[in-house]
C-alpha positions in Angstrom: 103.1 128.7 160.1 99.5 127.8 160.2 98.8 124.3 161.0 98.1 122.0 158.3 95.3 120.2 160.4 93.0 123.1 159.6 93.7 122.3 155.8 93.0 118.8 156.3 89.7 119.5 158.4 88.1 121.6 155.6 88.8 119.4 153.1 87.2 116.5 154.9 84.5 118.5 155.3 84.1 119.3 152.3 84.3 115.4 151.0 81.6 115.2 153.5 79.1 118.0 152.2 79.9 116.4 148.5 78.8 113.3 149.7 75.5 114.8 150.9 74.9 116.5 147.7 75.2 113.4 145.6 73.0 111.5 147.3 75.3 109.6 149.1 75.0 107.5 151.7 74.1 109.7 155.0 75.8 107.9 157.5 79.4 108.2 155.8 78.9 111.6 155.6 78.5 112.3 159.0 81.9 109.8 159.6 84.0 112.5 157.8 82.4 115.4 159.3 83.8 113.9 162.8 87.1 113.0 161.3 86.8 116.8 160.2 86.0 117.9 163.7 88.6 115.4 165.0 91.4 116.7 162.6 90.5 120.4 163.7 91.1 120.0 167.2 94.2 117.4 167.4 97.0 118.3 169.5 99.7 117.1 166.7 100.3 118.6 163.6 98.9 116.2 161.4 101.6 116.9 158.4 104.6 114.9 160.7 102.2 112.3 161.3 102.7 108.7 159.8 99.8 105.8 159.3 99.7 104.9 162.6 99.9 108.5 163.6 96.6 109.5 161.6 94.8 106.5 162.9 95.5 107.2 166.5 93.4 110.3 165.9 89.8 110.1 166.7 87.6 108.9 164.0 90.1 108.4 161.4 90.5 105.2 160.3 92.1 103.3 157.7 90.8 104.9 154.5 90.4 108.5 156.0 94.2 108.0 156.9 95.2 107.2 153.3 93.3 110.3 151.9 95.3 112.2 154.4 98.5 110.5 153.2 97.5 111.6 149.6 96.7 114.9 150.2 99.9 115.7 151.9 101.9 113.3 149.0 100.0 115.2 146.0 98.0 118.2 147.4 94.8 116.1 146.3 92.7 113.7 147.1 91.3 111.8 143.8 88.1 111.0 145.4 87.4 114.6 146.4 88.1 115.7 142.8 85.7 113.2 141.8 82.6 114.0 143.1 84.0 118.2 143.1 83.7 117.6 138.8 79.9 116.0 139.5 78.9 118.9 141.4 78.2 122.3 139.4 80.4 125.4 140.8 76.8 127.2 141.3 75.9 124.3 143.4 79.2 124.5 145.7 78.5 128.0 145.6 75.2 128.0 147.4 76.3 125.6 150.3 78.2 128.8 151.8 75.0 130.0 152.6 73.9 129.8 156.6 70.8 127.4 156.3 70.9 126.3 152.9 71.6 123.0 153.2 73.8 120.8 150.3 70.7 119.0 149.3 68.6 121.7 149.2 71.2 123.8 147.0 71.1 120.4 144.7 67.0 121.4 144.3 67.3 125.1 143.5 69.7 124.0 141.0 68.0 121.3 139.3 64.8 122.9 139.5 64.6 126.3 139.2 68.6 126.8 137.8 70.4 129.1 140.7 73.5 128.6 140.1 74.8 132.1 142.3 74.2 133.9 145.3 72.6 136.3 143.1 70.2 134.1 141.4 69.2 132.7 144.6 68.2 136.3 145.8 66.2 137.1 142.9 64.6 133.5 142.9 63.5 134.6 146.2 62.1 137.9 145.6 60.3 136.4 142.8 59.0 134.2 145.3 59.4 131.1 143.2 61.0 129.0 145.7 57.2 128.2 147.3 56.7 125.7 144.6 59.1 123.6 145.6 58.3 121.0 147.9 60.2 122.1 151.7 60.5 125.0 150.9 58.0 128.3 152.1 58.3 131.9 152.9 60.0 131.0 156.8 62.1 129.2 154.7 62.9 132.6 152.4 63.2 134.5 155.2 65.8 132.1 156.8 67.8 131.9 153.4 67.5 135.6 152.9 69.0 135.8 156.2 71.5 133.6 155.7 72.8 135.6 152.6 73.3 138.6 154.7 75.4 136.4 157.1 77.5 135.7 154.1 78.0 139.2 152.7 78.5 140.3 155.6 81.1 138.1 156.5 83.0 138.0 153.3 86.6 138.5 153.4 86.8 138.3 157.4 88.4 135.9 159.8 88.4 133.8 162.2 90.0 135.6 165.3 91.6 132.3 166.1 93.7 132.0 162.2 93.8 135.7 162.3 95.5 135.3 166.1 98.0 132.3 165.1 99.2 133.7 161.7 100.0 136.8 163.9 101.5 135.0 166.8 103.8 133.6 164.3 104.9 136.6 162.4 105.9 138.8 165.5 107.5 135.6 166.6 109.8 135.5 163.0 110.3 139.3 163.0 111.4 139.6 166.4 114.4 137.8 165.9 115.5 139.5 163.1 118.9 141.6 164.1 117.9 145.5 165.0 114.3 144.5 166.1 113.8 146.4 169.3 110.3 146.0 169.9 107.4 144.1 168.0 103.6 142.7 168.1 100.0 143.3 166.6 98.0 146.1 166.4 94.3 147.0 164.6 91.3 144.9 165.4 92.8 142.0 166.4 94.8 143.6 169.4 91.1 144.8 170.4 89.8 140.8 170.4 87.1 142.0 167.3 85.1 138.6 166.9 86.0 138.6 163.4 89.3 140.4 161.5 89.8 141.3 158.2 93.7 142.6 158.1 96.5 142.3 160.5 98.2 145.1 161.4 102.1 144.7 162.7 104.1 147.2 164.1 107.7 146.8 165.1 110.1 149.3 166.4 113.5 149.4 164.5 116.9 152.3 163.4 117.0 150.4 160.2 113.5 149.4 158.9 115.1 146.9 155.5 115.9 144.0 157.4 112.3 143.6 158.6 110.8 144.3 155.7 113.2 141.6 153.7 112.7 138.9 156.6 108.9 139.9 156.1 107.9 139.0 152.5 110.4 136.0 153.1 108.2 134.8 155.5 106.7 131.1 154.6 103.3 132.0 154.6 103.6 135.3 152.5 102.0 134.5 148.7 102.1 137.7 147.6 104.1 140.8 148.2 101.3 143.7 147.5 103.7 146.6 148.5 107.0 147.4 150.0 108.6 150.6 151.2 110.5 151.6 153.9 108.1 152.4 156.8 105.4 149.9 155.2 105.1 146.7 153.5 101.4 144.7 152.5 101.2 141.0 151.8 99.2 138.3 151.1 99.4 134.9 153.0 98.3 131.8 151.3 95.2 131.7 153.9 93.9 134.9 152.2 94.7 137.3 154.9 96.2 140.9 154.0 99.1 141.1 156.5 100.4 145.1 156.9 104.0 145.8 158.6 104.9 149.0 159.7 108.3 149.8 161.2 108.8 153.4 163.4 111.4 154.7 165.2 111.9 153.3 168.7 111.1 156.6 170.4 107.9 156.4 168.9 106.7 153.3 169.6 104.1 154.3 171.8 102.0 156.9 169.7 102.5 154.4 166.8 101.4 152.0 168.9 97.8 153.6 170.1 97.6 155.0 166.4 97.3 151.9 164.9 95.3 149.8 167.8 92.5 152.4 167.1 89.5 151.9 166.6 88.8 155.1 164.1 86.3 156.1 166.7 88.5 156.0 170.0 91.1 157.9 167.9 89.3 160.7 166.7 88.7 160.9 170.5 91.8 161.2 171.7 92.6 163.7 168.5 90.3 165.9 169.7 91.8 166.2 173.0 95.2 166.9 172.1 93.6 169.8 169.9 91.9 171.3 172.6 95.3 171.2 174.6 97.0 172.7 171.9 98.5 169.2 170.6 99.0 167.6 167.8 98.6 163.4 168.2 100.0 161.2 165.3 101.8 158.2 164.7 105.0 159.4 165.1 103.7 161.0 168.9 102.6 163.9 170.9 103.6 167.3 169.9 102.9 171.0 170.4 100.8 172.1 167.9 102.5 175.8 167.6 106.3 174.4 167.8 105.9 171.3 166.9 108.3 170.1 169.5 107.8 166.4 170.7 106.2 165.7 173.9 105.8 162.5 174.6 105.2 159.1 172.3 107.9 156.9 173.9 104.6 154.7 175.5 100.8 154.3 175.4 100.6 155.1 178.9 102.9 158.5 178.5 100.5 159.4 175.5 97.2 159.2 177.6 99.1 160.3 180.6 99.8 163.8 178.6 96.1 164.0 177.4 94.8 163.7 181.0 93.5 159.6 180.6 94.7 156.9 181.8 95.8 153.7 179.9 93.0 152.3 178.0 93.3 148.7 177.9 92.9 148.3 173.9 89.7 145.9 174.3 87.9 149.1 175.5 89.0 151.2 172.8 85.8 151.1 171.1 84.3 154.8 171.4 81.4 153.1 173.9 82.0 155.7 176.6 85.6 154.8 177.7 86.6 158.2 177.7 84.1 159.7 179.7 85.1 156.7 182.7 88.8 157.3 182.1 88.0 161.0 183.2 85.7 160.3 185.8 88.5 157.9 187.1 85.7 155.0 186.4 87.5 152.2 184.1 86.6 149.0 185.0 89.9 146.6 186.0 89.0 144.2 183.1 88.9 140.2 183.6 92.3 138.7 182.8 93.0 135.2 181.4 95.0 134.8 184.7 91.8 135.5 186.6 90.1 132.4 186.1 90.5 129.7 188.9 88.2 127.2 186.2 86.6 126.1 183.6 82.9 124.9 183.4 81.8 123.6 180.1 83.8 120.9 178.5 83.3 117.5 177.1 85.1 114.4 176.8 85.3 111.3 174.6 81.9 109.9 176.6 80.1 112.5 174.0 81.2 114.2 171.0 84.8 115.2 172.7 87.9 113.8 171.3 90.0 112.7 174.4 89.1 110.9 177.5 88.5 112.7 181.0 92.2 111.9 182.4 93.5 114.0 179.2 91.5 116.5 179.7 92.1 116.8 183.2 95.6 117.0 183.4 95.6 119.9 180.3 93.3 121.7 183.0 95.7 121.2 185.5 98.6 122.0 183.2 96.8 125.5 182.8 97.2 125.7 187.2 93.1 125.2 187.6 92.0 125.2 190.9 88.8 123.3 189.7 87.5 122.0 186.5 84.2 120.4 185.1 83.5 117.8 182.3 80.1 118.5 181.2 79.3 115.8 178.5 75.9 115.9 176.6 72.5 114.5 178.0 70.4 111.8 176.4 68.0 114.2 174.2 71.1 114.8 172.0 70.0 111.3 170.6 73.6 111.0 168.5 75.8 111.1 172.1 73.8 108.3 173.0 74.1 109.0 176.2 72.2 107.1 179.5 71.9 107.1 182.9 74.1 104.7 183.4 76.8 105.9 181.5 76.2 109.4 183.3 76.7 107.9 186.3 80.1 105.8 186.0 81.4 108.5 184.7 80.9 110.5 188.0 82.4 107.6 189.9 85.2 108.2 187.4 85.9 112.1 188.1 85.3 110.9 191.9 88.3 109.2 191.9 90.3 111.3 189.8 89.2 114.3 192.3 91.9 116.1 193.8 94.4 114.1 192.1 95.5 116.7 189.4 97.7 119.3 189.9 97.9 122.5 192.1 96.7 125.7 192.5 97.2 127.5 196.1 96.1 125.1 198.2 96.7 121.6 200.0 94.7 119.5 197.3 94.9 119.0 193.7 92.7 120.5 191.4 89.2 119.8 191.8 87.1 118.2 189.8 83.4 118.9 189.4 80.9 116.6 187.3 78.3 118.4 185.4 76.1 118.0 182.4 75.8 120.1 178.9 71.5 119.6 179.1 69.5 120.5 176.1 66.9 123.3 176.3 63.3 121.6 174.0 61.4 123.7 172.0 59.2 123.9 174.9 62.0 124.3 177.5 62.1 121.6 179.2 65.4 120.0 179.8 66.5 116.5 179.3 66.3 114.6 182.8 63.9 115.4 185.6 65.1 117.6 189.1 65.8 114.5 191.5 68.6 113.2 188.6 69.9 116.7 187.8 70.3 117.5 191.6 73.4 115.2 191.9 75.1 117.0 189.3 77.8 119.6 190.5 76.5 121.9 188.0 74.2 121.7 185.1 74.8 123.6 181.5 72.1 124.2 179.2 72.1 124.9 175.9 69.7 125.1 172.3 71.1 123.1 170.1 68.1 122.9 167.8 64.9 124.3 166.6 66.5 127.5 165.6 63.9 129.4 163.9 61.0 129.3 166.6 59.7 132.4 166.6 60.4 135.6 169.3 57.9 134.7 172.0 58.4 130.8 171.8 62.0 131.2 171.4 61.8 134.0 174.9 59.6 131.8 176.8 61.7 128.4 176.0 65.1 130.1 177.3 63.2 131.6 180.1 61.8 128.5 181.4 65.5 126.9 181.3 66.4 130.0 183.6 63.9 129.4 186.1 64.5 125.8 186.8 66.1 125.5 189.9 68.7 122.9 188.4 70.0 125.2 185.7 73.0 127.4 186.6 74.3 128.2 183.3 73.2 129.3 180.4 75.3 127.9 177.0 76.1 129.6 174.1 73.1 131.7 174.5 72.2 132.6 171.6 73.0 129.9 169.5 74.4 131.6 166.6 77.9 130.3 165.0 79.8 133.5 163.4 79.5 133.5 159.6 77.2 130.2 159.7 74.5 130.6 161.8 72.6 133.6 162.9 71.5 134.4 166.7 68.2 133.1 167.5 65.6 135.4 167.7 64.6 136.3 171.6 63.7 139.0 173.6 67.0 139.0 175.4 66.3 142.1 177.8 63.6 139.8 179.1 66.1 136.9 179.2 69.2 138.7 181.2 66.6 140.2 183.6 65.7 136.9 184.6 69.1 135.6 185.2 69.8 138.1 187.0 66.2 136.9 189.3 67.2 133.6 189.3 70.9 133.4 190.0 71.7 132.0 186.2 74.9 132.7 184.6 75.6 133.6 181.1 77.9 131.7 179.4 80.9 133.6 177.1 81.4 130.4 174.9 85.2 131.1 174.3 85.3 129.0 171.2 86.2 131.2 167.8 83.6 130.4 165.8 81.0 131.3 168.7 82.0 133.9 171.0 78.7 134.1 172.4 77.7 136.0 174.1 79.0 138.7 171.3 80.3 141.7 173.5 77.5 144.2 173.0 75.1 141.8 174.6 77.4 141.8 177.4 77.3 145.4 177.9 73.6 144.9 178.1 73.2 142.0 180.1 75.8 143.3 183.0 73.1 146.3 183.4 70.6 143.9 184.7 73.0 142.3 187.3 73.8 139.2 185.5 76.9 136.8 186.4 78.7 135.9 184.1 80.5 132.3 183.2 84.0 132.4 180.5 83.8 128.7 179.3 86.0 126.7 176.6 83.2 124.3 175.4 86.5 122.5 174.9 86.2 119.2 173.3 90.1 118.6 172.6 93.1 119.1 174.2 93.7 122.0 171.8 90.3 123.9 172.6 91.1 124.6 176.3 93.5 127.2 174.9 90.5 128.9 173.4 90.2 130.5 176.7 92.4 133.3 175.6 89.3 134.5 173.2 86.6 134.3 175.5 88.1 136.2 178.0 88.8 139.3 175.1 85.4 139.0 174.5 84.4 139.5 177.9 86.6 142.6 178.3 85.0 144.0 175.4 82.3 143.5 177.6 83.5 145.7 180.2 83.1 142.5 183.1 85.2 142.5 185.6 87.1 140.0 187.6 84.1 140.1 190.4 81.0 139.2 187.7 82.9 136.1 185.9 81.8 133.2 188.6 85.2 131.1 187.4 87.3 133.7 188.8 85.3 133.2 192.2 86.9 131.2 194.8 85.9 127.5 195.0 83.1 127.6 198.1 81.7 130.7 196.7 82.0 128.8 193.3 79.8 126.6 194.9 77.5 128.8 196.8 76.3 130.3 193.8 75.9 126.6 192.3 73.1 125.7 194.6 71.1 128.1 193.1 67.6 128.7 195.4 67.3 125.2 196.1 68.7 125.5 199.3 67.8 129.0 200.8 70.5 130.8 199.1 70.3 133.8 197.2 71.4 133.9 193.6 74.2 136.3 193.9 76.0 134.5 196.5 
């Protein structure tokens, strides 16, 4: 059910981290952590692939392919097991911390005998770690840090896994005989970044065929519990999988019960008590006769408590209510919304297919316009020139207009813009007469992520106000579970977007999903505009729209303040930022 090419990609990272803590030579390393990323983001599953098959993937060459081959042949790969029994467990144990680095885990180890999250801790309160060459209390802080990341993480996943694995069990269940009705609930029918159980509810007179077809499922490990209204499992990812079957004429109540959240529920239970009601599960009844009201649908349900339907990213308890009274909801942004997509990359950079690829999957997806934003020259591994740049916009030239449809006479258009790095002083990595031919520019952090608040403010500000900057990437850096935000006044930051005409990225990608949906709700009060990008850099990733654009609902935006959605000369409007006499909010 879930692909085997995420299997493959952590192991081949893994090989690569192993090959950093023994010392090993750097440069192989970083081959296997591209084959990794490579692997991640093919559009083939790489299980059905033969020899040639592997090879034809990006970065995987002959002996990469044959560990493949073995691990699907044995469910091991010798080599990996080799240098796995050369590295301690404790050692292994401490590269899962954000910012602790494989070699520097190797040091604690050898030197001061952490061999545990726990040990590292106490090592650090003790402050021992400051005798260690590279190693000083910004450095403790940043571990200490990390280790909360961790924690806090721990036994969560990946919305994307968490979305797939669920995708595929409503799939199975619904075509079991007597299935009326099925999909998700909980958390990850409200888009959370992160999941830690899915819930599945299906709508059934006879509840022992789903359950059966349930545990038989391929992915299912272990069967926790099984009854007749619920059943728990365990899939061989980890997850906790729950499935509850109801009556079909309650699907509705069942359905907002278990979408939640706790805090939107004991909401909406309060309002059927003052009304006399009583809300469950099983639906809406009078709380003297207990007659049945309503429960047949969500919108019946809210109908009867005086609300309209809720759309479950809202659902939060964040004042969703109180605008569903006041007849105040927003009309959230939908996936079908967006006419674009403005941050991508290709094989010129650190992408894994070439433009045309990615072009027609943009056009597949019925794009109006589309932009291939490849890395500048001050990410010194893209190797990236002015020359290069340039063909490649004499490239997308050509190929403009000839994709696809989407409303009009012309094909899809095709814009050419530029993923720029933001320095630790904020400067950016060409100079305003080079950036001006660019359709759009992009720019991003991408290192120097512990500067401290004001230089860290003051360096993302100074990206804002340059007149060649229209979007800011991933704003805050952070990558969930790995890395943590960077530390910036970001009031200060949306308020100048907002001056400037800047947009905001929503980086759709899973392990991102930045900007995280409560600095959304902050940065829409200043007035900013708002982009929902991919940062695809495969085939597969465009997809990854799906996520972004939850995360921007939790957000509360609107079609209006996502500049994709926008028609293409407004599109562009916007684009020219003030360098032409235009205003920033077009």
């Amino acid at each position: 059910m879930v692909r085997s090419n995420d299997d493959v990609a952590a192991l081949l990272q893994e090989y690569a981290d192993l090959i950093s803590i023994t010392g090993g030579d750097a440069y192989r390393a970083r081959v296997y952590e591209k084959a990794a990323r490579a692997t991640g983001g093919y559009h083939a599953d790489v299980s059905t692939l033969d020899a040639k098959g592997l090879r034809d993937i990006p970065g995987v060459g002959r002996s990469i392919a044959e560990k493949i081959s073995e691990y699907f042949r044995t469910g091991s790969v010798a080599a990996v097991e080799e240098l796995r029994a050369r590295i301690p467990d404790g050692v292994r144990r401490l590269t899962a911390v954000p910012g602790l680095g494989p070699r520097k885990a190797l040091v604690l180890y050898e030197e001061l005998g952490v061999a545990s999250i726990d040990d590292l801790v106490a090592a650090i309160r003790a402050e021992r770690l400051r005798d260690l060459k590279g190693f000083g209390p910004r450095t403790e802080q940043n571990i200490l840090h990390g280790v909360d990341l961790l924690r806090s993480s721990a036994g969560r996943f990946q919305l994307d896994l968490a979305t797939d694995l669920a995708d595929d069990i409503v799939e199975a269940l619904s075509q079991v005989t007597g299935c009326l009705r099925c999909t998700y609930a909980g958390s990850l029918r409200r888009v959370r970044e992160t999941i830690g159980d899915i819930d599945v509810l299906a709508a059934a007179e006879e509840s022992a065929p789903l359950m059966d077809a349930f545990v038989a499922l391929p992915d299912v490990t272990e069967v926790v519990a099984q009854g007749a209204s619920k059943t728990s499992v365990r899939t061989r990812r980890g997850v906790a999988v729950d499935l509850r079957v109801v009556p079909p004429d309650s699907w509705g109540a069942a359905l907002q019960y278990f979408t939640g959240s706790k805090a939107h529920n004991i909401r909406t239970r309060e309002r059927a008590v003052h009304q006399k009601l009583k809300l469950s599960e099983y639906g809406l009844f009078d709380a003297e006769s207990g007659e049945k009201i309503v429960s047949g649908t969500e919108e019946e349900v809210y109908a009867r408590l005086g609300l309209p339907w809720i759309p479950p990213t809202l659902r939060e308890d964040r004042g969703e209510i109180e605008a569903g009274l006041r007849g105040e909801l927003p009309d959230p942004v939908t996936e079908s919304d967006l006419r674009g997509d403005l941050h991508t990359h290709t094989d010129l950079t650190d992408g894994l297919a070439p433009a045309e690829e990615m072009a027609e999957a943009a056009a597949e997806r019925g794009y109006a316009y589309y932009a291939i934003t490849d890395h500048g020259p001050d990410l010194y591994m893209q190797q990236m020139t002015e020359e290069r740049i340039l063909a490649q916009r004499e490239r997308l030239r050509e190929m403009d207009g000839t994709y696809g449809r989407r409303g009009g006479r012309d094909g899809m258009r095709i814009l050419h813009g530029v993923e720029l790095n933001i320095g630790p002083d904020g400067e950016v990595d060409w100079p305003g007469e080079f950036l001006a031919g660019f359709d759009l520019c992009v720019a991003s952090v991408h290192s120097h992520f512990t500067q401290g608040r004001e230089e860290m403010t003051r360096r993302i500000l100074r990206a804002c106000e340059n007149p060649y900057v229209n979007i800011i990437g991933h704003p805050t850096a952070r990558r969930i579970g790995r890395r943590p935000p960077v530390d910036a006044d970001l009031d200060e930051i949306f308020a100048a977007c907002a001056r400037t005409g800047t947009a905001l990225e929503i980086n759709s990608h899973p392990d991102r999903l930045d900007l995280r949906d409560e600095d959304i709700l902050r940065a829409r009060r200043h007035g900013v505009r708002f982009a929902v990008d991919s940062d695809a850099h495969s085939v597969l990733h465009l997809a990854n729209m799906r996520y972004g654009v939850g995360t921007a609902q939790r957000g509360w935006l609107t079609k209006d303040e996502v500049i994709n959605t926008w028609p293409e000369t407004r599109l562009r409007r916007f684009l020219r930022k003030g360098r032409t006499g235009h205003g920033p909010g077009a």
